[in-house]
NURO-892017 format. One line per field, with one value per atom (N, C-alpha, C): atom name; residue number from 1; x, y, z; residue in one letter. Coordinates in steps of 0.05 Angstrom, whole numbers, always signed. Layout:
NURO-892017
atome = [CA ...]
num = [NUM ...]
xx = [X ...]
yy = [Y ...]
zz = [Z ...]
residu = [A ...]
END
This chain:
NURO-892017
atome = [N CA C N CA C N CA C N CA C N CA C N CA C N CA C N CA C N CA C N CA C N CA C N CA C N CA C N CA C N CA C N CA C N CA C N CA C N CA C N CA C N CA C N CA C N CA C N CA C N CA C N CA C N CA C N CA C N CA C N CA C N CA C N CA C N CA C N CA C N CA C N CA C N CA C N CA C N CA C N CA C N CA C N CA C N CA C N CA C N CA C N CA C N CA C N CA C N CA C N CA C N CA C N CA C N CA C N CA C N CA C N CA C N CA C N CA C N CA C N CA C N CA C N CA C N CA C N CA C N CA C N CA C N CA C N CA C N CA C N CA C N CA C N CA C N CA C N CA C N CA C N CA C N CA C N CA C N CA C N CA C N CA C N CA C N CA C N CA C N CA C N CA C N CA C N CA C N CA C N CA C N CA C N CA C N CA C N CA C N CA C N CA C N CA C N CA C N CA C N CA C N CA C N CA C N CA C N CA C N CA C N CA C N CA C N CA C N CA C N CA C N CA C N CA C N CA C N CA C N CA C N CA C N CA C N CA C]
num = [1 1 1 2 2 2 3 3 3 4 4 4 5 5 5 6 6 6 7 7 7 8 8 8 9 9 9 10 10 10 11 11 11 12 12 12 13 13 13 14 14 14 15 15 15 16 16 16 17 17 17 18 18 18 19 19 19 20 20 20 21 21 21 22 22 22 23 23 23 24 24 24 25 25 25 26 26 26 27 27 27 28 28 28 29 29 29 30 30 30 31 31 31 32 32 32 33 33 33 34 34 34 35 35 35 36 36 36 37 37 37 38 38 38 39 39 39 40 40 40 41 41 41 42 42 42 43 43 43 44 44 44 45 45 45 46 46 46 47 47 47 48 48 48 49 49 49 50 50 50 51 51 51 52 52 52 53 53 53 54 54 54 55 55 55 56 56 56 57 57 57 58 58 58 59 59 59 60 60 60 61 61 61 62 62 62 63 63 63 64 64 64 65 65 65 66 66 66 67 67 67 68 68 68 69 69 69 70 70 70 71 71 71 72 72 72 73 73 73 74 74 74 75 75 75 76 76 76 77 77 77 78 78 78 79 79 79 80 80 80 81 81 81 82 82 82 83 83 83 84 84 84 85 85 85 86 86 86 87 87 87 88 88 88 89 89 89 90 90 90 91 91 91 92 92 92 93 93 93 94 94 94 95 95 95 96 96 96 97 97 97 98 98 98 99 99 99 100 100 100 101 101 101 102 102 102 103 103 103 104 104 104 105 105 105 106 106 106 107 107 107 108 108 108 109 109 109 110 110 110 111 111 111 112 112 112 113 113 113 114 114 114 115 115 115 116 116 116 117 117 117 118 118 118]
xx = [+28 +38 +58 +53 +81 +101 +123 +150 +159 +143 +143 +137 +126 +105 +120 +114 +120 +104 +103 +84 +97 +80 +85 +68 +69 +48 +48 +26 +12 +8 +8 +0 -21 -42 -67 -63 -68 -72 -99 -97 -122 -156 -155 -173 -174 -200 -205 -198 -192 -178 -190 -225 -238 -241 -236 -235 -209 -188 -156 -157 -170 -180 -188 -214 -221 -210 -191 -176 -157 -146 -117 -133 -160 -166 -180 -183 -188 -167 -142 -115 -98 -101 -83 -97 -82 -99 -89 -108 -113 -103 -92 -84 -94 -83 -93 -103 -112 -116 -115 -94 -90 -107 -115 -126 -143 -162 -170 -144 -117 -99 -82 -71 -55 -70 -49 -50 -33 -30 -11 -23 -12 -15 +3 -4 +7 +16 +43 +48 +71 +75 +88 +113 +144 +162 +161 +170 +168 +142 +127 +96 +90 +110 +113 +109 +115 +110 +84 +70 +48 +23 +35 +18 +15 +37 +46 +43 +40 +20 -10 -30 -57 -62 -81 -87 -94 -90 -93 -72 -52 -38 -10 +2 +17 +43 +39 +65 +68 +89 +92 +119 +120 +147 +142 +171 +163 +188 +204 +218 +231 +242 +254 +220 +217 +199 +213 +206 +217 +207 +231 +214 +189 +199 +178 +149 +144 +120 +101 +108 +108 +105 +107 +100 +66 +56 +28 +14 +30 +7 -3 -25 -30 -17 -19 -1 -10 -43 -38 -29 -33 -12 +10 +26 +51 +66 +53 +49 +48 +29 +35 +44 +60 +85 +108 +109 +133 +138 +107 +110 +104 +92 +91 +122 +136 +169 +185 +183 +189 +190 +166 +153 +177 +175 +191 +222 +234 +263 +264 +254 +254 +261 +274 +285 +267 +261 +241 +243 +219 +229 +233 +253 +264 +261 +236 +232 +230 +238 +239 +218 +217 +193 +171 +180 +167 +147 +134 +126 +110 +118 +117 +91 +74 +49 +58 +36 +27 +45 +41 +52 +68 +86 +116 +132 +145 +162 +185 +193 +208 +199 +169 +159 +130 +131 +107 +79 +57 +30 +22 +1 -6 -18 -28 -43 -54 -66 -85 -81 -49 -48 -71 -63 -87 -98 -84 -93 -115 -117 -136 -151 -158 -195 -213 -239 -257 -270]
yy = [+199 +181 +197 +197 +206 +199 +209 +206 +187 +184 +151 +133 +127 +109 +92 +79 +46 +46 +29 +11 -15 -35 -54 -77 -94 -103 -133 -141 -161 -184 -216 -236 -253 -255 -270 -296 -319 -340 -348 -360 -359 -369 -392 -401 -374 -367 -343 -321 -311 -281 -267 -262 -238 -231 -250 -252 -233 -247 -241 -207 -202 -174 -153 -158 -153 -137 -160 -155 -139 -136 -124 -94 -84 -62 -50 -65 -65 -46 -48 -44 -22 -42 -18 +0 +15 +29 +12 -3 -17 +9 +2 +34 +16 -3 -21 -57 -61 -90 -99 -116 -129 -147 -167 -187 -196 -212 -215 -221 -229 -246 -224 -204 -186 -162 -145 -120 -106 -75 -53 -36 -43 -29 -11 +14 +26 +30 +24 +22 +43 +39 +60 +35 +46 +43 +8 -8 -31 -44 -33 -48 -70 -88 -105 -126 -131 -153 -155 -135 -135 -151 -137 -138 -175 -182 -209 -228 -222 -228 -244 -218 -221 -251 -263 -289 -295 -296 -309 -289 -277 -254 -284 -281 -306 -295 -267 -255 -227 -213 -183 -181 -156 -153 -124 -114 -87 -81 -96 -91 -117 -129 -153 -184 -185 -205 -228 -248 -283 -287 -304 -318 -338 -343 -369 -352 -330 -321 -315 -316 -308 -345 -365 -387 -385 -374 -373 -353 -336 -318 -323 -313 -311 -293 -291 -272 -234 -214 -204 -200 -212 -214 -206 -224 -219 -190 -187 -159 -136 -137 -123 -113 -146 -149 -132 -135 -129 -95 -89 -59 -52 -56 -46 -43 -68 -80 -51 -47 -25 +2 +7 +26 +47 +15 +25 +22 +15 +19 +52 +58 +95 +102 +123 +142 +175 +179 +209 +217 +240 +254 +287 +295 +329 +351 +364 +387 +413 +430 +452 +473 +479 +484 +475 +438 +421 +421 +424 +428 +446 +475 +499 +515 +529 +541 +550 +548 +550 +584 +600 +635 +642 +618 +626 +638 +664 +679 +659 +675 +663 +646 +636 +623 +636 +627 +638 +625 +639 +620 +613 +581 +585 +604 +599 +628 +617 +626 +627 +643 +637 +660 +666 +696 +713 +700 +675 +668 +646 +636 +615 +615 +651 +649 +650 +640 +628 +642]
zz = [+222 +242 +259 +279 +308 +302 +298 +299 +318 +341 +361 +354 +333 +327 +314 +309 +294 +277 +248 +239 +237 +252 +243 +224 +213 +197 +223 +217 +237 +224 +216 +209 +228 +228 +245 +236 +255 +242 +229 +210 +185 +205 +223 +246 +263 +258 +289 +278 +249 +248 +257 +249 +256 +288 +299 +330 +344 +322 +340 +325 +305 +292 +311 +319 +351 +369 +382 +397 +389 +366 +359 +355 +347 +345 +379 +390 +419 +432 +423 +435 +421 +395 +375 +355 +339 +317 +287 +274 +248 +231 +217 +187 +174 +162 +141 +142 +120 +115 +99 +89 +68 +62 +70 +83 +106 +115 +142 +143 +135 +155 +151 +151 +139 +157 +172 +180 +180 +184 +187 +214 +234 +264 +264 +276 +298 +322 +322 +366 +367 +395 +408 +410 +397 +411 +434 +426 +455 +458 +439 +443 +426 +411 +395 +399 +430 +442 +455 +455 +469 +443 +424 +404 +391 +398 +394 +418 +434 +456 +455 +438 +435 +422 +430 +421 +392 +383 +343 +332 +341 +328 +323 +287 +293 +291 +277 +279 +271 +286 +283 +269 +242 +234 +235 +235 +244 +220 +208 +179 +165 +174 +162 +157 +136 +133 +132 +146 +133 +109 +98 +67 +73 +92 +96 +99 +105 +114 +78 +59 +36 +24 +37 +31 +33 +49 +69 +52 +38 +32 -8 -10 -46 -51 -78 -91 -91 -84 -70 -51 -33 +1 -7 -15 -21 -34 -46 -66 -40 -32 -12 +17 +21 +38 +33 +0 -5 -9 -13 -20 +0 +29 +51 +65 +55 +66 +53 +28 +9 +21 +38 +43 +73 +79 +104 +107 +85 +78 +69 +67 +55 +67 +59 +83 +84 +108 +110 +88 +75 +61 +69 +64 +83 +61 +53 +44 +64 +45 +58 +63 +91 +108 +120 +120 +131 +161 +164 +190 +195 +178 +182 +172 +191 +176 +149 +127 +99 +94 +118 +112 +129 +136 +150 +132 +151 +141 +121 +94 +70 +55 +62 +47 +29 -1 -3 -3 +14 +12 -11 -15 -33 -49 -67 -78 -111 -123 -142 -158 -194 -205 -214 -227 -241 -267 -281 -295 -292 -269 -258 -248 -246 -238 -253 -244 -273 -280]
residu = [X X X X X X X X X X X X X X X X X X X X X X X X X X X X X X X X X X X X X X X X X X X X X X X X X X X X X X X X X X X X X X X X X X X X X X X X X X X X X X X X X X X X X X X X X X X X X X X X X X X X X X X X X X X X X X X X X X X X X X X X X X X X X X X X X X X X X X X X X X X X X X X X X X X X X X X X X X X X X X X X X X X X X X X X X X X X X X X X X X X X X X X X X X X X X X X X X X X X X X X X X X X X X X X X X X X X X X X X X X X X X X X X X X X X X X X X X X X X X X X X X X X X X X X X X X X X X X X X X X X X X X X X X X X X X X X X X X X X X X X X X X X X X X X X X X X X X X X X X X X X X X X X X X X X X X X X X X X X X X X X X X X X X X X X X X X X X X X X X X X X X X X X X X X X X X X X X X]
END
């Protein structure tokens, strides 16, 4: 994912999902599916509203879930509201040489000890 990027997770209303589905892949990029009624989109920054816009889309969270939304769902759903909700309280994780080709200087490439060829 772009360091611009957003995820936000999507709620469809239950009438019409595969339709408002559609459309939301029409526009955005789908990562996941919990559910027909349950998504995890990708947007750019400010596109939250766009996304919440699209017709059968009933709601966008991009971190804070309502309780009330967790009335609506089964107990998968929920499950992975919460570990999606989980997901995005984290904070980066910052190892060292992140970014960086596999044989950047100070680091060593992988490699294959002498004891592990067959």
């Amino acid at each position: 994912m772009d360091k611009e990027e957003l995820e936000v997770l999507v709620y469809l209303q239950e009438d019409g999902a595969e339709q408002a589905l559609e459309r939301l892949r029409a526009h955005f990029a789908v990562t996941q599916m919990a559910s027909r009624q349950l998504a995890v989109v990708r947007v750019a920054p400010g596109q939250e509203g766009e996304v919440q816009s699209l017709e059968g889309v009933q709601g966008v969270f991009e971190r804070i879930i309502p309780e009330n939304l967790f009335t609506h769902l089964n107990f998968s759903e929920s499950l992975f509201v919460k570990a999606w909700n989980l997901r995005q309280q984290e904070k980066p994780k910052e190892r060292p040489g992140e970014g960086l080709d596999w044989d950047a200087e100070g680091f060593e490439p992988p490699g294959i000890s002498d004891g592990d060829w067959f």
